[in-house]
LOTIMI-783727 format. One line per field, with one value per atom (N, C-alpha, C): z, y, x; atom name. Coordinates in steps of 0.2 Angstrom, whole numbers, plus 2048, in hexadecimal, padded with zeros to 3 digits. Atoms other than C-alpha are relative to their C-alpha. Layout:
% LOTIMI-783727
up <- [Z | ...]
north <- [Y | ...]
east <- [X | ...]
atome <- [CA | ...]
END
This chain:
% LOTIMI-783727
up <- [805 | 377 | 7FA | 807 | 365 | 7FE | 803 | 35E | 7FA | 806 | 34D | 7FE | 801 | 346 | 7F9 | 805 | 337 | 7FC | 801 | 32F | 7FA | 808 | 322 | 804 | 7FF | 321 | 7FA | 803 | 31D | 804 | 800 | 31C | 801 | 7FE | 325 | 800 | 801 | 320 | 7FC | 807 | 316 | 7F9 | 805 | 305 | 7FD | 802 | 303 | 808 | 7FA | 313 | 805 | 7FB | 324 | 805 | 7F7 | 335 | 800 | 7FC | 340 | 808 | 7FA | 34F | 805 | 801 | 35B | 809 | 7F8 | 36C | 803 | 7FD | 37A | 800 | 801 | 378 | 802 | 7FC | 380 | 7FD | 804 | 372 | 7FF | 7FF | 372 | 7F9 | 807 | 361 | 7FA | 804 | 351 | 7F7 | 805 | 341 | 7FB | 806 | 330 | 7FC | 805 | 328 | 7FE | 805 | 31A | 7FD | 805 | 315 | 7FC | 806 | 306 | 7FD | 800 | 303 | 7F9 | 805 | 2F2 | 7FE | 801 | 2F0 | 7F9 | 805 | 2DD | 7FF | 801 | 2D9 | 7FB | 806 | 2CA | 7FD | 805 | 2B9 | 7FB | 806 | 2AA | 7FA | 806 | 29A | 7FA | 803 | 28B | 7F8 | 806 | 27A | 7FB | 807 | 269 | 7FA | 806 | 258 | 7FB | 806 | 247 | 7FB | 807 | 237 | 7FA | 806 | 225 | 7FC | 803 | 216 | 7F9 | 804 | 20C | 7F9 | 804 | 1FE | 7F9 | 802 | 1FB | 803 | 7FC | 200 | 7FB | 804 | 1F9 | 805 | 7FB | 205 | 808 | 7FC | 215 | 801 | 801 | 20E | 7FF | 802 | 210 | 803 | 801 | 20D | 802 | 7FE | 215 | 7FE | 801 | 210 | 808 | 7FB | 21F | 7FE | 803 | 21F | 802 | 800 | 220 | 7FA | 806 | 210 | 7FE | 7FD | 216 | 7FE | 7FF | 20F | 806 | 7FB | 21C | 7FD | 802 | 217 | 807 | 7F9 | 223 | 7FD | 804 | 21D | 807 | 7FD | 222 | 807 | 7F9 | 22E | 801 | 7FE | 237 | 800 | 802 | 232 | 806 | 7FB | 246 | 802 | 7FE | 245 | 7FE | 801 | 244 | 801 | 7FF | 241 | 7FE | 801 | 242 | 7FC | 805 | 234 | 7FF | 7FE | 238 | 803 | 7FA | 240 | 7FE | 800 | 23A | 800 | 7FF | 23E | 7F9 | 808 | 22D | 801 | 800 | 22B | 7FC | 804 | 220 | 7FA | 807 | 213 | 7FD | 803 | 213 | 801 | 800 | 211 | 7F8 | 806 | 202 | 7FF | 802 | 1FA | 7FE | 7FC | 200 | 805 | 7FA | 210 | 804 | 7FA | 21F | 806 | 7FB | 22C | 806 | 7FB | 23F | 806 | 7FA | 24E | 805 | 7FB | 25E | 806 | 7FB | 26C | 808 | 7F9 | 27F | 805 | 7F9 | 28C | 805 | 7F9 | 29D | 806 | 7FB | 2AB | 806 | 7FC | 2BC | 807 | 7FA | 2CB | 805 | 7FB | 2DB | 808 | 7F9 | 2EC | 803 | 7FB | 2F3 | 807 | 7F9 | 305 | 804 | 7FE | 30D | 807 | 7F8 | 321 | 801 | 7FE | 326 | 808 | 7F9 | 338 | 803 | 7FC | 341 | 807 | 7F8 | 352 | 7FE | 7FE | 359 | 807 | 7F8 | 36A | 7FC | 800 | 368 | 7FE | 800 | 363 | 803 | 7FE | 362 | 7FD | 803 | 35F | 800 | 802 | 357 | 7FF | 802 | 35A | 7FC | 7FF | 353 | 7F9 | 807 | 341 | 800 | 801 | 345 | 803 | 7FB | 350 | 7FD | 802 | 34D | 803 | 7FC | 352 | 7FD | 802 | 353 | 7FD | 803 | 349 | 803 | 7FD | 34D | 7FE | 802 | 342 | 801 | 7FF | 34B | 7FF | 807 | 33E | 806 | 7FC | 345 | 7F6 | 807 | 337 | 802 | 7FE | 338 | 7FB | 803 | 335 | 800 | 7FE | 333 | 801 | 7FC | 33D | 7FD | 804 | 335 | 806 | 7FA | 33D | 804 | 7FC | 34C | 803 | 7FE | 34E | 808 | 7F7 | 361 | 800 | 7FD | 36A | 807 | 7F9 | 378 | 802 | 7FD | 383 | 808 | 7FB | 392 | 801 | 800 | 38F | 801 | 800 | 38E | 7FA | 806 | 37F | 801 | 800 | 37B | 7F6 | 809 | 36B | 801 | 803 | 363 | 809 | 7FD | 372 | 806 | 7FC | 37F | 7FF | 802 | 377 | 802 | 800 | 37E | 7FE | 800 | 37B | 802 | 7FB | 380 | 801 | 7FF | 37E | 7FB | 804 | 375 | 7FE | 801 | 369 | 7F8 | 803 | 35B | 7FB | 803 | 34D | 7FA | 808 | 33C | 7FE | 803 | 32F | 7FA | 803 | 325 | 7F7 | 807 | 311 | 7FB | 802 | 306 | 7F8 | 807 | 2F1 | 7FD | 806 | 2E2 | 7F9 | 807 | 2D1 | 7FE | 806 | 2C0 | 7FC | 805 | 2B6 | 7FB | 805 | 2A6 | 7FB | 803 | 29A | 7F9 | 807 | 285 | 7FE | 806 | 27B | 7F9 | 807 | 26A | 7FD | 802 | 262 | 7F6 | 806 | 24F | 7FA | 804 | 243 | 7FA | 808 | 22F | 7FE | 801 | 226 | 7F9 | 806 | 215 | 7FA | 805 | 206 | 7FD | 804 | 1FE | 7FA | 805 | 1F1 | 7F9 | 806 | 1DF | 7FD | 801 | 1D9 | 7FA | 806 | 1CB | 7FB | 803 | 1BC | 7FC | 803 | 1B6 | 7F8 | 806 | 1AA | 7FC | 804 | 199 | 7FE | 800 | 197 | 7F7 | 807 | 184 | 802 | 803 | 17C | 7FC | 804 | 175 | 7F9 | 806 | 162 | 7FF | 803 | 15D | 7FA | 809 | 14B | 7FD | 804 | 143 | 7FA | 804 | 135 | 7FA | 803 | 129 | 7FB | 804 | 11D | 7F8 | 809 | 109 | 7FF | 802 | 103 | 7FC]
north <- [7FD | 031 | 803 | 7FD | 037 | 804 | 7F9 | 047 | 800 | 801 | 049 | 808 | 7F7 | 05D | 7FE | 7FB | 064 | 805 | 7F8 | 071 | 802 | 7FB | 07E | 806 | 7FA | 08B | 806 | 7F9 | 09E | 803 | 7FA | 0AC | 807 | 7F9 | 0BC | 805 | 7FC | 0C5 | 806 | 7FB | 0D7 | 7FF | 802 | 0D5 | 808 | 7F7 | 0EB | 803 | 7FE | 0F2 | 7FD | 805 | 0EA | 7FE | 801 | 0E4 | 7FB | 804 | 0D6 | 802 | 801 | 0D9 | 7FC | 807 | 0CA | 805 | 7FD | 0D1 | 7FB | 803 | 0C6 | 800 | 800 | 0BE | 7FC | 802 | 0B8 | 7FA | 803 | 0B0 | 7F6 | 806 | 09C | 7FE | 801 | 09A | 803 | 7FE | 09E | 800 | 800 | 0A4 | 804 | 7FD | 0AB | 805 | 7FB | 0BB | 805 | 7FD | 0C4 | 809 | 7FA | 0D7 | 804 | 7FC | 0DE | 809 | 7F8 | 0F3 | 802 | 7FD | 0F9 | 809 | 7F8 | 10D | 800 | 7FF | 114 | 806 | 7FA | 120 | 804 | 7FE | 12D | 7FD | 803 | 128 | 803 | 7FD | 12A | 800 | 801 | 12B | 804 | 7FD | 12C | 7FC | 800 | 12F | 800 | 800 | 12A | 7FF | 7FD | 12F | 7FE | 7FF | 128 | 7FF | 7FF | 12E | 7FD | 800 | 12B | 7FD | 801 | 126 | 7FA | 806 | 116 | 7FF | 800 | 114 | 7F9 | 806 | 102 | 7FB | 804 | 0F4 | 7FB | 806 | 0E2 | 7FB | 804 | 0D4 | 803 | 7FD | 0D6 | 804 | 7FC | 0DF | 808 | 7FA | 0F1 | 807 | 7FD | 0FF | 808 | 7FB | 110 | 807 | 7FA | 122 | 805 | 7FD | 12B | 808 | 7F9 | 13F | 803 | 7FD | 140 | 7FC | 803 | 137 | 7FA | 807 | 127 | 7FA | 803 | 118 | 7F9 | 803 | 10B | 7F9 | 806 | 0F7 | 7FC | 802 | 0ED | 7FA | 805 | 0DC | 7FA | 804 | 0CE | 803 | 7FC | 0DB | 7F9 | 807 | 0CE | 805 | 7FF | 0D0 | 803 | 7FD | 0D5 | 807 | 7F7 | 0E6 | 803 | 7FA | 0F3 | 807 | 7FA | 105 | 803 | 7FD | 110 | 806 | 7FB | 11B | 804 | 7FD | 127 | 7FC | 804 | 119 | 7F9 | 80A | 108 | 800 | 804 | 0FD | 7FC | 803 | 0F9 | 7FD | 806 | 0EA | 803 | 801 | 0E9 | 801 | 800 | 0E4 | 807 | 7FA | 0F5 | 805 | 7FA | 100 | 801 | 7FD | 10B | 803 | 7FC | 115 | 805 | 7FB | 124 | 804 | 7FF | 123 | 802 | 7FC | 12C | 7FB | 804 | 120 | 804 | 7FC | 126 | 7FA | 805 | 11B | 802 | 7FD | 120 | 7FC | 804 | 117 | 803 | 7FE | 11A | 7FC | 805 | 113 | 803 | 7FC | 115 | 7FE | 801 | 112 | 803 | 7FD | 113 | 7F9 | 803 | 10D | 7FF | 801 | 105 | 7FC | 802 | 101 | 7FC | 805 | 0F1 | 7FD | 801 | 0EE | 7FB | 807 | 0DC | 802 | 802 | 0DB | 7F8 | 806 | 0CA | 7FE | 801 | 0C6 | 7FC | 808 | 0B5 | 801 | 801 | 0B0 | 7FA | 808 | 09F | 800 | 801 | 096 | 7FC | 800 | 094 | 7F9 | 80A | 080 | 801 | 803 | 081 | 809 | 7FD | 090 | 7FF | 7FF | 091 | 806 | 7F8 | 0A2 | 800 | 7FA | 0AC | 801 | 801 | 0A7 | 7FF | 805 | 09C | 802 | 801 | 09C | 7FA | 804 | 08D | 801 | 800 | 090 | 7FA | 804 | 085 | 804 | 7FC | 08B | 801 | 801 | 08C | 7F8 | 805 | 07B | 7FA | 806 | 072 | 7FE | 802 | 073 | 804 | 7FA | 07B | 802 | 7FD | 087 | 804 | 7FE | 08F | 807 | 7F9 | 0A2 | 802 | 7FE | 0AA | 808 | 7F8 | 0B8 | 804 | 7FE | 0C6 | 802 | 7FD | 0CA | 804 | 7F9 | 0D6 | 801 | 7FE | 0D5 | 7FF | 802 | 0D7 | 7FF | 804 | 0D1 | 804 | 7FF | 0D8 | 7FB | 806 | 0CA | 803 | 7FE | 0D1 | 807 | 7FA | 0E2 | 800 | 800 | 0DD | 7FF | 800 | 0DF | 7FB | 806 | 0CF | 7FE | 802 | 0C7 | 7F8 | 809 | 0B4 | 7FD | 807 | 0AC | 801 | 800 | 0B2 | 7FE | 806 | 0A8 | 7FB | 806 | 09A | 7FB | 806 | 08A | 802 | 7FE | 08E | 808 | 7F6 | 0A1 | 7FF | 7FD | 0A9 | 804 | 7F9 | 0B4 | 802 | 7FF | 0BE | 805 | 7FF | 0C3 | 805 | 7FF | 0D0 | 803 | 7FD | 0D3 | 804 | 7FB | 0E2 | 802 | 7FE | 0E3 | 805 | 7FC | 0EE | 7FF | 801 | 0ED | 804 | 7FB | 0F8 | 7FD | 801 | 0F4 | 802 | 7F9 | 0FD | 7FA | 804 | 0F7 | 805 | 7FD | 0FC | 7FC | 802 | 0FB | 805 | 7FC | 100 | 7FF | 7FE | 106 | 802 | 7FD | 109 | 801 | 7FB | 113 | 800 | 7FE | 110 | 803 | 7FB | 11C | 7FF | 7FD | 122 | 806 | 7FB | 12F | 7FC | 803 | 129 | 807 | 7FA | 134 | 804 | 7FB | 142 | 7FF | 802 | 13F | 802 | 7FC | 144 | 805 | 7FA | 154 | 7FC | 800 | 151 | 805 | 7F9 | 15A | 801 | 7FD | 166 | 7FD | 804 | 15F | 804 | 7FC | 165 | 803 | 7FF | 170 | 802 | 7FC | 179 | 805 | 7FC | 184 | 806 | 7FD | 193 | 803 | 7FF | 198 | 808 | 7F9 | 1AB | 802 | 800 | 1AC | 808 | 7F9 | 1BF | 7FF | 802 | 1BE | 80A | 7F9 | 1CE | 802 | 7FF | 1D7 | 801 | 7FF | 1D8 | 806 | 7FA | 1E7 | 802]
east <- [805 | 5C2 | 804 | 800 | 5C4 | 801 | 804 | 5C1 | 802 | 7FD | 5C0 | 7FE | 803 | 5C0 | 803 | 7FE | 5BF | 803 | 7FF | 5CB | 801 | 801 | 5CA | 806 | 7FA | 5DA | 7FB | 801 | 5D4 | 807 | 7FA | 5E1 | 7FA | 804 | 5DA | 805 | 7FA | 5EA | 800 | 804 | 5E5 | 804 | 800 | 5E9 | 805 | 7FF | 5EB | 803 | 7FF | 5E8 | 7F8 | 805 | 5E0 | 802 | 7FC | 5E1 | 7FD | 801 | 5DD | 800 | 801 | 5D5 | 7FC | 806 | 5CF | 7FF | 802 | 5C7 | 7FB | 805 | 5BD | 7F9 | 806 | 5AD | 7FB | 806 | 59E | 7FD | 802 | 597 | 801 | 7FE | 598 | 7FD | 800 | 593 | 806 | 7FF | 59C | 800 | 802 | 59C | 806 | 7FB | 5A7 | 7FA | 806 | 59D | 804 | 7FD | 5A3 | 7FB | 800 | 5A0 | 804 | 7FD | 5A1 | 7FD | 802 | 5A3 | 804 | 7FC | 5A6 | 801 | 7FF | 5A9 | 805 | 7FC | 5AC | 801 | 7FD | 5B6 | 7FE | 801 | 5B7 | 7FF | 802 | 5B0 | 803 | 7FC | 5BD | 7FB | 801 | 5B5 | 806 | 7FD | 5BD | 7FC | 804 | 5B5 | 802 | 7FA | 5BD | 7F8 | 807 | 5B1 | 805 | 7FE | 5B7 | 7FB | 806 | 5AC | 806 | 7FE | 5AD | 7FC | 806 | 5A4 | 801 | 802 | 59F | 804 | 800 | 5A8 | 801 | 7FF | 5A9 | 7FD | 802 | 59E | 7FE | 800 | 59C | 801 | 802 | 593 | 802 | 7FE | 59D | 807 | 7FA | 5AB | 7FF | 800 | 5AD | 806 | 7FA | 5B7 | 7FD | 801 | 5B4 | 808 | 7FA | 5BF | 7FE | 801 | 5C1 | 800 | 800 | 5C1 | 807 | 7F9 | 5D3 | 802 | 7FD | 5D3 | 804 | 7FD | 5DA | 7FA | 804 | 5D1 | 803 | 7FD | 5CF | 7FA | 802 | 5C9 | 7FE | 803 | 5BE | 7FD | 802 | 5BC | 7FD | 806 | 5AF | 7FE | 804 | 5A5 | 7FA | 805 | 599 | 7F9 | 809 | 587 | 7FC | 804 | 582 | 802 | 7FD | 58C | 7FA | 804 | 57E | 801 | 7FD | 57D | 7F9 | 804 | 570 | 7FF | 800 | 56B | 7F9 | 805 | 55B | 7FE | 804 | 54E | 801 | 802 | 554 | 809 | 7F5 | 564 | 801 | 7FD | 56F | 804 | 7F9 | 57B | 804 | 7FC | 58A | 7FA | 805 | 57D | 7FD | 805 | 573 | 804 | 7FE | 581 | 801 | 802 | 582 | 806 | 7FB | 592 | 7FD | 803 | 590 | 7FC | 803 | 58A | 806 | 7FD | 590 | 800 | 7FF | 595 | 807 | 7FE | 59B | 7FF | 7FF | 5A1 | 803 | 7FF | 5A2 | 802 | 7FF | 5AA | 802 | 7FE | 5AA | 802 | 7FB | 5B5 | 800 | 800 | 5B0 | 805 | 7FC | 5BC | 7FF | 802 | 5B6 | 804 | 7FB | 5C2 | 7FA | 805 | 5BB | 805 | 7FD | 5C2 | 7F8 | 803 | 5BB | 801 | 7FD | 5BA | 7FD | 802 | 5B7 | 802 | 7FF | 5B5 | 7FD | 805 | 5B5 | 7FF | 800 | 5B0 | 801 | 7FF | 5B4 | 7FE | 802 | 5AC | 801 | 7FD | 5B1 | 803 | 7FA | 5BB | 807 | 7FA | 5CD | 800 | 7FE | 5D0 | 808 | 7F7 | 5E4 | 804 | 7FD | 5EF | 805 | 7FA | 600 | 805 | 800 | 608 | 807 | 803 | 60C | 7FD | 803 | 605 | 7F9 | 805 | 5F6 | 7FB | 806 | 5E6 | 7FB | 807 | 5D8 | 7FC | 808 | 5C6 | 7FB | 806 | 5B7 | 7FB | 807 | 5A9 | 7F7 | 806 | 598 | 7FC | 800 | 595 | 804 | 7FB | 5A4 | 803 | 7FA | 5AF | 807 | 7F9 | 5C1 | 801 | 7FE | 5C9 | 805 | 7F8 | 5DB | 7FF | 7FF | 5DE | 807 | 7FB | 5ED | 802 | 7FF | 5F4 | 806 | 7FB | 5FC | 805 | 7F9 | 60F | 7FD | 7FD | 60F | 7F8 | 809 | 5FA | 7FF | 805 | 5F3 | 7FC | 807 | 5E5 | 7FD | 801 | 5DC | 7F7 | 804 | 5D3 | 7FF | 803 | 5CA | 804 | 801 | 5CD | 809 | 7FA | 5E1 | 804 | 7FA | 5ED | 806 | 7FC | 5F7 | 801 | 7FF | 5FE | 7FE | 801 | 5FC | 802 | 7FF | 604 | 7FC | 806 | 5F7 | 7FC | 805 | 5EA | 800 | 801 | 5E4 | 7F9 | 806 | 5D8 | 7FA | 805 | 5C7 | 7FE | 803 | 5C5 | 7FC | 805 | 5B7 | 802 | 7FE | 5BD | 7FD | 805 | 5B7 | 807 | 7FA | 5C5 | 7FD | 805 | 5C0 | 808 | 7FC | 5C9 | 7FF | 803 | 5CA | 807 | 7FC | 5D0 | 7FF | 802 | 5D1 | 802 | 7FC | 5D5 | 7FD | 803 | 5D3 | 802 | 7FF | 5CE | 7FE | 804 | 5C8 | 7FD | 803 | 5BB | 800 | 7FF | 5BB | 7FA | 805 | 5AB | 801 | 800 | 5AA | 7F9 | 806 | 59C | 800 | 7FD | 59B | 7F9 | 804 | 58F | 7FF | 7FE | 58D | 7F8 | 804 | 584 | 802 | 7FF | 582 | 7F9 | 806 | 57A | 7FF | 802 | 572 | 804 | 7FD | 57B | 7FA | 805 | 571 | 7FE | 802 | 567 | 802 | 7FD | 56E | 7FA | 805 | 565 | 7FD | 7FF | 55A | 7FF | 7FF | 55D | 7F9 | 807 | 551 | 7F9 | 802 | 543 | 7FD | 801 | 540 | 7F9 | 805 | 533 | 7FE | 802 | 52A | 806 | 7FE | 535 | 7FD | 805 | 52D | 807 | 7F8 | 537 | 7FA | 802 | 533 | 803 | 7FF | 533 | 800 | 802 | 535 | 7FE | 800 | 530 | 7FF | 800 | 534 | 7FC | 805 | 529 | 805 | 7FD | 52C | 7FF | 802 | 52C | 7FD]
atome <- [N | CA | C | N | CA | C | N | CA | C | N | CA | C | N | CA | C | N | CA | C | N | CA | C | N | CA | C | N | CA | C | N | CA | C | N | CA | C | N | CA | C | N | CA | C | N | CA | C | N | CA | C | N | CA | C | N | CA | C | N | CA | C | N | CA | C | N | CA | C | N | CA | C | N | CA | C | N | CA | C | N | CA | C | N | CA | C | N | CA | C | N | CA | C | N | CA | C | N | CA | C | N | CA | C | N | CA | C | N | CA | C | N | CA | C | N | CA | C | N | CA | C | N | CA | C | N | CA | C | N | CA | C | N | CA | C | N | CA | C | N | CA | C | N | CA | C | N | CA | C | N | CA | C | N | CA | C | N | CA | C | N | CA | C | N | CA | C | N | CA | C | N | CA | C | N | CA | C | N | CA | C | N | CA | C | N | CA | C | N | CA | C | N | CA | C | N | CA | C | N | CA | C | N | CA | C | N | CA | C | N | CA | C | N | CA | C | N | CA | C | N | CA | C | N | CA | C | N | CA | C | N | CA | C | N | CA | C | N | CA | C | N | CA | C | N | CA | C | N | CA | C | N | CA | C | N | CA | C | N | CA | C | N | CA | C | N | CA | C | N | CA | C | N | CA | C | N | CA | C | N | CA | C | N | CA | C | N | CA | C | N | CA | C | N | CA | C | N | CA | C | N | CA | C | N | CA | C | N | CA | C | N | CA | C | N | CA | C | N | CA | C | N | CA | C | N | CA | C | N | CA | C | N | CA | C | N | CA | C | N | CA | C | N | CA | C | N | CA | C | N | CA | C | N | CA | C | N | CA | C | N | CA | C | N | CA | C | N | CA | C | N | CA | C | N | CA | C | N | CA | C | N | CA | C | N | CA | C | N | CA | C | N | CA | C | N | CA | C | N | CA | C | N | CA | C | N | CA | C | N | CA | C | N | CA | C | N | CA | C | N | CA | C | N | CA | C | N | CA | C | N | CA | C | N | CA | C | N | CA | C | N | CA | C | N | CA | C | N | CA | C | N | CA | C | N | CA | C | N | CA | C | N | CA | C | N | CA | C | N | CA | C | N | CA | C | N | CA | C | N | CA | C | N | CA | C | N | CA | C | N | CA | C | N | CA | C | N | CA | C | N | CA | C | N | CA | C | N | CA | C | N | CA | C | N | CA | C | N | CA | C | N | CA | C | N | CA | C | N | CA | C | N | CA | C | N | CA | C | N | CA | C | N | CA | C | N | CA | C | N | CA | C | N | CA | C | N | CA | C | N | CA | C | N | CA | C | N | CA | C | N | CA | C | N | CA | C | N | CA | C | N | CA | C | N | CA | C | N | CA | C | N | CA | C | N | CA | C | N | CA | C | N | CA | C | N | CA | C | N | CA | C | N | CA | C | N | CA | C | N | CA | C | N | CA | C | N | CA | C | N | CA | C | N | CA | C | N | CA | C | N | CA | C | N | CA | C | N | CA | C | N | CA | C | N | CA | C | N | CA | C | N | CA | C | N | CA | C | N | CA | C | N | CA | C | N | CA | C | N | CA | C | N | CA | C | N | CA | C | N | CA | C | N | CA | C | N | CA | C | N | CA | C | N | CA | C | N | CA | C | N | CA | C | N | CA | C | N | CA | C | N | CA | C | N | CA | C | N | CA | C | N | CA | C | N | CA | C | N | CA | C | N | CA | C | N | CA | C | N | CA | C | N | CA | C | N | CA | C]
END
C-alpha cells in the first residue's frame, strides 16, 4: 500500500521571547489556531507650531515671512492643501498678503507589544530529534514543526525531550511569541487669520469760517 501525505513546514521557534510546550492528548483530531494579544503602551506626543504671515503669493507660488524675520519660499503648493480661516477652508488661490498663517503638526508615537499563541494539536507522523517533530492534522495533511534547542515534553505526566517521541502519540504543542513595535501617526493642522482691515480716514465734514469784522470809526 501507498501513502500519500502532504507537508507544510512552520517554525514555532519565538521570535523575542517564548516557549514550546507539547503535553499528552486524548484528542484524535487536529488543528493549527492562532491567537493574537496586542497591549499599548505610553503615548508620545510631540507638538511643533510654525506661524508667519503672507507676504507673497502668485498661482501656486508662495512666500511666507516668518516672525523671526526669516522669509521662507513655497513653490508649486498643490491646490488640495487647505487651511482654515474663521468658517471656510482657503487654497493657495484664496490667500492674501497679509494674512496670518499657523501650522500645527502632531506626531503621536505609541509602542505596542504583540503577543501571538499558536496552539497545535495533532498525532506524531515521524519525528527527527532533536530539531523536527511532524504531525498529522485534522485535514490529513502532516506538517513539520521545529523545536527549539533544549525544549522538554511531558507525555503522561513524564518529562522527556525530542527523542522520546514517538509515531502515534496524541499531542497538543503551543507556542508563545512575543515582539514590539511603534507606530507612529502625523497630523497637521493648518490655520490663518484674515489681516485687519485698513482704518478709514476720517471724512470731511463743513468748515465753519468766523469772519470779525471791525467797525469804522
Amino acid at each position: 500500500m501507498t501513502s500519500r501525505t502532504t507537508s507544510k513546514r512552520a517554525d514555532l521557534s519565538p521570535s523575542f521571547v517564548g516557549f514550546l510546550s507539547v503535553i499528552f492528548a486524548f484528542a484524535a483530531n487536529a488543528q493549527v489556531k492562532t491567537e493574537t494579544k496586542v497591549e499599548q503602551g505610553p503615548v508620545l506626543q510631540n507638538v511643533k507650531m510654525d506661524s508667519g504671515e503672507v507676504v507673497y503669493v502668485s498661482g501656486n507660488d508662495l512666500v511666507v515671512e516668518t516672525f523671526d524675520g526669516e522669509l521662507r519660499h513655497f513653490p508649486n503648493v498643490p491646490d488640495d492643501k487647505t487651511m482654515t480661516v474663521g468658517d471656510k477652508e482657503l487654497t493657495i488661490h484664496d490667500l492674501k498678503p497679509g494674512m496670518k498663517l499657523e501650522r500645527t503638526e502632531v506626531t503621536t508615537t505609541t509602542p505596542r507589544m504583540i503577543t501571538a499563541v499558536k496552539t497545535v494539536t495533532g498525532k506524531v507522523w515521524r519525528v527527527s530529534p532533536p530539531n523536527l517533530v511532524i504531525l498529522t492534522l485534522e485535514d490529513g495533511t502532516n506538517q513539520s514543526f521545529n523545536i527549539p534547542k533544549g525544549q522538554k515534553f511531558k507525555v503522561n505526566g513524564q518529562e522527556t525531550d525530542a527523542w522520546g517521541l514517538r509515531a502515534g502519540m496524541n499531542i497538543s504543542a503551543t507556542a508563545v511569541t512575543e515582539k514590539t513595535e511603534t507606530v507612529v501617526s502625523n497630523e497637521v493642522v493648518r490655520t490663518g487669520t484674515l489681516p485687519r482691515p485698513s482704518p478709514e480716514p476720517p471724512k470731511q465734514g463743513a468748515t465753519l469760517l468766523v469772519v470779525a469784522s471791525a467797525k469804522l470809526p
